[in-house]
C-alpha positions as CSV (number, residue, x, y, z in Angstrom):
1,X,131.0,138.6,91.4
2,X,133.9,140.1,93.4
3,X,133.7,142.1,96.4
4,X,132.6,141.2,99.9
5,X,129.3,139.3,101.1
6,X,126.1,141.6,100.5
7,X,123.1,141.2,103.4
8,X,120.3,143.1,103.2
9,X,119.4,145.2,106.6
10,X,117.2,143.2,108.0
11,X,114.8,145.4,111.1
12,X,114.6,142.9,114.3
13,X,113.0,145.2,116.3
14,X,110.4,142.8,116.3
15,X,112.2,139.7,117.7
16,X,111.3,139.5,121.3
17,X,108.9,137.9,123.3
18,X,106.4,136.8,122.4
19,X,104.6,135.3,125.4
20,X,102.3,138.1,125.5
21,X,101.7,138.5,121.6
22,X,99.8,137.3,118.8
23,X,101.7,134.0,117.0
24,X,104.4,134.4,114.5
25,X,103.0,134.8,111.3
26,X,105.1,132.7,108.2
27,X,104.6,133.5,104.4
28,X,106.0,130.2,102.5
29,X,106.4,130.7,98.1
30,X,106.8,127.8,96.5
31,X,105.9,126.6,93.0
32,X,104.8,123.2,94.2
33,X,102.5,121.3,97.1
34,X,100.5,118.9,97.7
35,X,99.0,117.0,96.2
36,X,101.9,116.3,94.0
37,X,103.4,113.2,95.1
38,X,107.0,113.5,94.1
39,X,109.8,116.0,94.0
40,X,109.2,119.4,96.5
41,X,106.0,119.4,97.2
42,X,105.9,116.4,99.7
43,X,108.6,118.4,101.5
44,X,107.0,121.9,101.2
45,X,103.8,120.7,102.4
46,X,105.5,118.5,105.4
47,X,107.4,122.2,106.1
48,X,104.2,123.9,106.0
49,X,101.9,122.1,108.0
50,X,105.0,121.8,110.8
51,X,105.6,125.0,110.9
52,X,101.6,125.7,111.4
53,X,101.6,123.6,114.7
54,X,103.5,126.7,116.3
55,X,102.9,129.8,114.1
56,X,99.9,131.0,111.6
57,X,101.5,129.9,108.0
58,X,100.3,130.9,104.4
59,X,101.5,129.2,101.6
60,X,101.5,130.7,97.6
61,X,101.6,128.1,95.6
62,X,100.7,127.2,92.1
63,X,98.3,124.5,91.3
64,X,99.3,121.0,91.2
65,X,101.1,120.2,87.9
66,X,104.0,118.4,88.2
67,X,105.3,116.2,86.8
68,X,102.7,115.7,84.2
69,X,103.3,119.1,83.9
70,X,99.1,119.2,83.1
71,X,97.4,120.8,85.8
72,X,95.4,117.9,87.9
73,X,91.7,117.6,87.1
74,X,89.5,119.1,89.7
75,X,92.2,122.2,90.3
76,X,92.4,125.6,88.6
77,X,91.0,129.0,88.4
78,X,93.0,132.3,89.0
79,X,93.0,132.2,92.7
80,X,91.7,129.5,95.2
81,X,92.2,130.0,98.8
82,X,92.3,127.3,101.3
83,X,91.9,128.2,104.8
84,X,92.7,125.5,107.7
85,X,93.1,126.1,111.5
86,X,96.7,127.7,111.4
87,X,97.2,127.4,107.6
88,X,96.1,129.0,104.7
89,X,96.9,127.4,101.1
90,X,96.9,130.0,98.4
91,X,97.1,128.7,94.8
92,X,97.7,131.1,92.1
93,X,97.1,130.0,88.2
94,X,100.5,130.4,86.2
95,X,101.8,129.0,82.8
96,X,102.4,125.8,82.5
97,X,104.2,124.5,79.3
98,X,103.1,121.0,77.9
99,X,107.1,120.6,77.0
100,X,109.1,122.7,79.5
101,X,112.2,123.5,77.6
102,X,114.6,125.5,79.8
103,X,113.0,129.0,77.6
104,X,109.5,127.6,78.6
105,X,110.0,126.5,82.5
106,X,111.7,130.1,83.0
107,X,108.7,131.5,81.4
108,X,106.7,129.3,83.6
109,X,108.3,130.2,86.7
110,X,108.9,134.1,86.0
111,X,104.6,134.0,85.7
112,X,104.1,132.2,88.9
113,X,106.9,134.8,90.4
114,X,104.7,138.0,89.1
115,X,101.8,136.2,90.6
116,X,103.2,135.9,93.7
117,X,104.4,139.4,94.2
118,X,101.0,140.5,93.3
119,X,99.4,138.4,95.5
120,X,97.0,140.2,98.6
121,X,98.1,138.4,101.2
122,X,98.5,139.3,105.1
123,X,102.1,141.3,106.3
124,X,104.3,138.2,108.1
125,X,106.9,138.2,110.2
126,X,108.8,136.0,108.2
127,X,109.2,134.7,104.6
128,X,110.3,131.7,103.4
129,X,111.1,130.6,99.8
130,X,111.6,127.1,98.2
131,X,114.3,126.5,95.1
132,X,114.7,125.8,92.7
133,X,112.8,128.7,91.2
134,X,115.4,131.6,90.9
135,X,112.2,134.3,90.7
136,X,110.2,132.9,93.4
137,X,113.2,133.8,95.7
138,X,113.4,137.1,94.2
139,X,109.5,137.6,94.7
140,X,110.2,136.7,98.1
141,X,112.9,139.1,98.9
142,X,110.7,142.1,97.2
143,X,108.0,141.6,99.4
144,X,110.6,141.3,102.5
145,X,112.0,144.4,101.5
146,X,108.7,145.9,101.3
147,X,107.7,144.8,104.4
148,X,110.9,145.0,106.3
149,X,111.2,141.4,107.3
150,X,113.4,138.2,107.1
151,X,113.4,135.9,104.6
152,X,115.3,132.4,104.3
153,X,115.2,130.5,101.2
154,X,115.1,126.6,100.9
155,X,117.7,125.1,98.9
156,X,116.3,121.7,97.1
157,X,118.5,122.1,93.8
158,X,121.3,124.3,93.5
159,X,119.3,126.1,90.2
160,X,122.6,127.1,88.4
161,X,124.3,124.1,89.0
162,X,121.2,122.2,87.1
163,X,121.2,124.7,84.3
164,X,125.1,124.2,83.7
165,X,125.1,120.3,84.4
166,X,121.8,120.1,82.4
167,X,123.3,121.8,79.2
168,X,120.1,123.9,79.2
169,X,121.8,127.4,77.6
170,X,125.8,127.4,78.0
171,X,128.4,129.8,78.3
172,X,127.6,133.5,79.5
173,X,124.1,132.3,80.2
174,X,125.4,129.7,82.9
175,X,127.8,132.5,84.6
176,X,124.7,135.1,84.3
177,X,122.4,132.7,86.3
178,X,125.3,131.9,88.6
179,X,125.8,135.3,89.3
180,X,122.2,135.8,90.2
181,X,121.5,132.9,92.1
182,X,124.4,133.3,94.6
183,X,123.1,137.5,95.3
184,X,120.2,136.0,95.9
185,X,121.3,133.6,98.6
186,X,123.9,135.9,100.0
187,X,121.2,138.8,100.5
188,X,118.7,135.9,102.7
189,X,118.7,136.0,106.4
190,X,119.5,132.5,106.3
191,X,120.1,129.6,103.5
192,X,119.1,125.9,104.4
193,X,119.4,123.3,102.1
194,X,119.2,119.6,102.2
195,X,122.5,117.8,102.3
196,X,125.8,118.3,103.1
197,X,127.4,118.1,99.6
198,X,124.8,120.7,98.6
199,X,126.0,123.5,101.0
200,X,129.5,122.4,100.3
201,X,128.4,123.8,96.7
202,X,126.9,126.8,98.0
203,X,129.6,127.8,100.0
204,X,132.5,127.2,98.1
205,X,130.4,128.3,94.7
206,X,128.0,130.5,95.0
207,X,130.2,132.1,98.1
208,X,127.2,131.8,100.5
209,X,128.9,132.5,104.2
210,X,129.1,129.4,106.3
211,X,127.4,131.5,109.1
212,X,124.4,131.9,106.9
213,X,124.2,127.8,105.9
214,X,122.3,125.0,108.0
215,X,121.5,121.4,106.4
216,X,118.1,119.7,107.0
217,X,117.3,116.5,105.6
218,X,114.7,115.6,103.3
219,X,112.6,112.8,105.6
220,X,110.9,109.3,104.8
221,X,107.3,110.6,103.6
222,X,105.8,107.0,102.6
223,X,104.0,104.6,104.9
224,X,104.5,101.0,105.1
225,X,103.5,98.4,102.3
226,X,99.7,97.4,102.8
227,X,99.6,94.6,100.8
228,X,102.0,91.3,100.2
229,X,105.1,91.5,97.3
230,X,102.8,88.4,96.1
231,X,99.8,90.1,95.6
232,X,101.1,93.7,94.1
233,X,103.3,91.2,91.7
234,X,100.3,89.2,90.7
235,X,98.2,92.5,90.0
236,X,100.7,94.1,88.2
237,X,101.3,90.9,85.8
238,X,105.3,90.3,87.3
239,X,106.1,86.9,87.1
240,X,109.2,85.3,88.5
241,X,112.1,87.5,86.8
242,X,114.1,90.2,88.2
243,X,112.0,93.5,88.5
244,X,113.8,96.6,88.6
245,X,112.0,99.6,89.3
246,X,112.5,103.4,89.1
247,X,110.3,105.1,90.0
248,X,109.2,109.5,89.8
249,X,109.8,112.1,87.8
250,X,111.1,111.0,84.2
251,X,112.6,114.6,83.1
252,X,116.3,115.7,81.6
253,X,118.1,114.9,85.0
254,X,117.0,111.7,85.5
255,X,118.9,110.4,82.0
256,X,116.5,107.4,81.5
257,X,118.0,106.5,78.2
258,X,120.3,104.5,80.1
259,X,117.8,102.4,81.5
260,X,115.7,102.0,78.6
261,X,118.9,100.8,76.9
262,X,119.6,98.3,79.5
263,X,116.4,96.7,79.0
264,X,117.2,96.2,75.1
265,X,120.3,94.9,76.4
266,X,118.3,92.7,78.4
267,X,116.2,91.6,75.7
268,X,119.3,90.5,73.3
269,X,121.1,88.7,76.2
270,X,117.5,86.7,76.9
271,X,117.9,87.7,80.8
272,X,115.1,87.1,82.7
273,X,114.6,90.8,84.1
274,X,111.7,93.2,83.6
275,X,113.0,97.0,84.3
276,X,109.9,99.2,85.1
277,X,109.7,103.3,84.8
278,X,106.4,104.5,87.1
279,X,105.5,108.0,87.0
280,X,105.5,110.8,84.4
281,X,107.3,113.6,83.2
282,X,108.0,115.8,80.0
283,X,110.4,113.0,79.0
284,X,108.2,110.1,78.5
285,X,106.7,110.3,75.2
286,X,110.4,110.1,74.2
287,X,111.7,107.2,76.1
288,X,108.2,105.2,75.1
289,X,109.4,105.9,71.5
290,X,112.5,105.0,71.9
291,X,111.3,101.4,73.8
292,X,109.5,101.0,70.9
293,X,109.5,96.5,70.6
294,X,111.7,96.3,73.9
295,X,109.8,93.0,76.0
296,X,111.9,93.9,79.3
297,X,111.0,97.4,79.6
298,X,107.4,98.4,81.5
299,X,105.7,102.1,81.6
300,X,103.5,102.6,84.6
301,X,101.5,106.0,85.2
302,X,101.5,107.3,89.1
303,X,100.2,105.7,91.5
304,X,97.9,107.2,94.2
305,X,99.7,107.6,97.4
306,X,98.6,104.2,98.8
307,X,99.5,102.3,96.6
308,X,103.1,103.9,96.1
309,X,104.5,102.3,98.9
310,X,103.2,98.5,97.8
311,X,104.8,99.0,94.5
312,X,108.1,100.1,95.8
313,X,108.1,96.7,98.3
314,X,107.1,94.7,95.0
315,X,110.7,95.0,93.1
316,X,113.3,93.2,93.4
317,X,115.6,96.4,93.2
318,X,114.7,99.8,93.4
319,X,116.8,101.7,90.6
320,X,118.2,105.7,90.7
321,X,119.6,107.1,87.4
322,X,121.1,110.1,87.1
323,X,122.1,111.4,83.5
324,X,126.0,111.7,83.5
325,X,127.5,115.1,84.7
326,X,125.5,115.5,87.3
327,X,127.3,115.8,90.1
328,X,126.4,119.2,92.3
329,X,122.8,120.2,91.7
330,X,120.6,118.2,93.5
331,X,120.3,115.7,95.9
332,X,117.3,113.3,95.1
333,X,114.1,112.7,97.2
334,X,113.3,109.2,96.1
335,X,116.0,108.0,97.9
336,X,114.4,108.7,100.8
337,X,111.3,106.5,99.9
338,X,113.3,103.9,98.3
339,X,115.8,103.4,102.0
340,X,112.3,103.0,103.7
341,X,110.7,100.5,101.4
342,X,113.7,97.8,102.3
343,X,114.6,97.1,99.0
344,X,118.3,97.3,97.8
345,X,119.0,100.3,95.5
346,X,121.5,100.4,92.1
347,X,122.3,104.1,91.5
348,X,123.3,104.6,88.4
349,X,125.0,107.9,89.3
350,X,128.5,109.9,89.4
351,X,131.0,108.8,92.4
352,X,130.8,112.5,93.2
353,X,126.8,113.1,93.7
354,X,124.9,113.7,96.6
355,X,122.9,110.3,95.8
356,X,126.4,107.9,96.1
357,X,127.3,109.5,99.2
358,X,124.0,107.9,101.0
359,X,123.6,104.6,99.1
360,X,127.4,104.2,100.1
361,X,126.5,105.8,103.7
362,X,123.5,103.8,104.3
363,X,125.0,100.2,103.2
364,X,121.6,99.9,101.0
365,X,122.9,99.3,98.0
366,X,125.6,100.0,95.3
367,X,126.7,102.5,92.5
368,X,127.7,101.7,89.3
369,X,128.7,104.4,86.3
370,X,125.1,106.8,84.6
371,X,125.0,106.3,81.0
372,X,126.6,103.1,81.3
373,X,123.5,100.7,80.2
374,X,126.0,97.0,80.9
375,X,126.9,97.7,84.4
376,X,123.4,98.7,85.6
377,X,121.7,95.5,83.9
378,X,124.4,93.7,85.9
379,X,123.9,94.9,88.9
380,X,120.8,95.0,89.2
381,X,120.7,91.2,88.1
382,X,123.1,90.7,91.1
383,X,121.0,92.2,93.2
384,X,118.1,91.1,92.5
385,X,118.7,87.2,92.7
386,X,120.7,87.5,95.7
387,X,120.1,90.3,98.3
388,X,122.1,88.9,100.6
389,X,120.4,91.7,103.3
390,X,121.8,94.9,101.7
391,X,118.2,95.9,101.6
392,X,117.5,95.7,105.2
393,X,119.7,98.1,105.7
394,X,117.8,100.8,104.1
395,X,115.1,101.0,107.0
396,X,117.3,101.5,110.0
397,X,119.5,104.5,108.2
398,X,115.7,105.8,107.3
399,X,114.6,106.0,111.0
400,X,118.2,107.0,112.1
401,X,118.9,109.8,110.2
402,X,115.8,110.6,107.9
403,X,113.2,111.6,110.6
404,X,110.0,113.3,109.5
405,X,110.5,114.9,113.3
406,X,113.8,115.7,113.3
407,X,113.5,117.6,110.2
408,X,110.8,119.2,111.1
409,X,111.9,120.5,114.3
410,X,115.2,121.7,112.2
411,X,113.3,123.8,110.0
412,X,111.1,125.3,112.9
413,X,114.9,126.1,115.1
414,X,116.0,127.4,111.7
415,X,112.4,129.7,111.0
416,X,113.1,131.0,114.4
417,X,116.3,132.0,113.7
418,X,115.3,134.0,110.8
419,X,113.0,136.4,113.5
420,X,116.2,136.3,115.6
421,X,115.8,134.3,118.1
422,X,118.2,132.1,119.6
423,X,119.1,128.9,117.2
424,X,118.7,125.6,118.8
425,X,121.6,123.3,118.9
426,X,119.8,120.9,116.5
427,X,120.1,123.2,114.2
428,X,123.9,122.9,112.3
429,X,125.3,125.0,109.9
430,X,127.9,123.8,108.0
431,X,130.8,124.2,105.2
432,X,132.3,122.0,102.8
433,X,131.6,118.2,103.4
């Protein structure tokens, strides 16, 4: 990995005015969309359709999947094509395993890859590719170099920090997907990513120039609570005891154990507390095994997106786990949900991550050890029977620095950039935090 930074030649012949000229066009590949509810595809989607109001955008996606990993009823076929004023949704049938192993999701992603390079689709001016997903950023920089254009790539999870920090292979595997992930970013135009701590990583690394690096935050994507705490609690059969609620994606990141093992804590101490898990994932079966006889411990499947929000403002506390290790790879979207649903958050998470920096920055909550099952159930107890306001606070640092429109306009400075024209000062690129 020695040797100096590597950039494609990039031709910018065509980045000048374009008062006279047809609009931009954008090419976005990206393994997830709408209508998945959680993890990228909110954000792709909100990236897509912003980008649309000023530029004609396609988008090559798979069909919705995740995290059931299942595709949803009603989708499938080899290719479906979605046409909308300004934006055209291409989905693309790939493999997807029923229990993606790290063998299985790389198979899953290097079919979507193939798919997308093989994909007729119309010459852009400028490509733009979401990771994680090592060879969907790779498909992307083929086709730039076969058509001579830009292409940035979108930085949700640092990939090779997740497959070392995950366990997933080990040893000369980790340094080979290292290797490959930082040529990749080093040979895009430009490299956003989503917090600060993240381009820390990828600068200091994955040797990604600072020139090259810009942060845009991941935005508040859930509307207010329709209905009263009362009414959702009644529904959903919550008494008057503590509920703690995580909620999304329950895969080999999130290191539910440790909640599950908090509620049989729960149970043996006779603590009044019901801990729920909503959503899915290629983890469940196993934690529902092994909450096999545990009375404080809920599973709820996903929610439709109206009634997401009414759930969240249901709980007492709004839990984050994070499986120990994990300190570099990722920085996670609920958060962003949980702040605006002004409920007080217990991240059970290392001092080091992404997700303690903004409970810590935001005042919303508090951090206590991962895979430490007696200091969440306490805290969360704490929490839960006496606020004491720390919630509140997750609202205001929502609206302040986790605009929708702010973002939006970031990534829209930062698209432009790509085709050469002049960056906005909105627009920061940054080092190590």
């Amino acid at each position: 990995m020695g040797g100096d930074t590597v950039v494609w030649p990039i031709d910018r012949s065509f980045a000048i005015s374009r008062s006279h000229m047809r609009r931009p066009r954008a090419l976005i590949i990206g393994l997830n969309y709408a209508p998945e509810p959680t993890g990228n595809a909110p954000y792709t989607t909100g990236l897509a359709e912003g980008l649309a109001e000023h530029m004609d955008v396609q988008v090559v996606t798979a069909h919705p999947h995740y995290p059931q990993w299942r595709v949803q009823d009603g989708h499938g076929g080899w290719r479906v094509d979605d046409d909308q004023p300004g934006l055209k949704v291409t989905r693309l049938q790939h493999y997807v395993p029923g229990n993606p192993t790290g063998a299985s999701r790389i198979l899953s992603e290097a079919t979507f890859a193939a798919r997308a390079v093989a994909a007729k689709v119309d010459r852009p001016d400028v490509i733009v590719a979401i990771s994680p997903s090592l060879l969907s950023v790779a498909s992307a920089q083929l086709l730039a170099r076969r058509w001579r254009v830009p292409v940035g790539v979108q930085v949700q999870d640092v990939y090779s920090r997740a497959v070392a920090e995950l366990g997933l292979f080990g040893g000369r595997v980790d340094q080979a997907v290292l290797a490959l992930e930082s040529r990749l970013l080093r040979r895009a135009a430009g490299v956003v990513t989503i917090h600060e701590r993240m381009a820390g990583v990828l600068q200091n690394q994955l040797r990604v120039p600072r020139q090259q690096l810009t942060v845009a935050r991941n935005w508040t994507h859930i509307k207010p609570a329709a209905r009263t705490a009362a009414d959702v609690r009644a529904e959903l059969g919550w008494g008057d005891e503590v509920v703690a609620l995580h909620a999304g994606n329950m895969g080999a990141k999130q290191g539910l154990e440790n909640v599950v093992d908090a509620a049989r804590l729960a149970d043996s101490r006779g603590d009044k507390i019901r801990f729920v898990l909503l959503g899915d994932g290629n983890q469940r079966a196993a934690l529902e095994r092994r909450a096999q006889g545990i009375r404080s411990l809920t599973f709820v499947d996903p929610l439709p997106g109206e009634g997401f929000p009414d759930v969240l403002g249901a709980a007492d506390v709004l839990v984050l786990n994070e499986r120990a290790g994990l300190e570099e790879m990722c920085a996670p979207s609920k958060l962003t949900s949980y702040f605006a649903s002004g409920r007080p958050v217990v991240a059970a998470t290392s001092e080091r991550s992404a997700a303690a920096f903004d409970v810590y920055d935001s005042g919303a909550g508090s951090v206590v050890p991962p895979a430490d099952p007696a200091a969440l159930l306490d805290e969360v107890l704490r929490l839960g029977r006496d606020d004491e306001g720390t919630g509140a606070r997750g609202p205001v640092y929502a609206e302040t620095y986790l605009s929708k429109t702010a973002a939006v306009e970031q990534y829209y400075d930062w698209t432009m950039s790509l085709l050469g024209e002049k960056r906005s000062p909105s627009t920061v690129a940054v080092g190590a935090p």
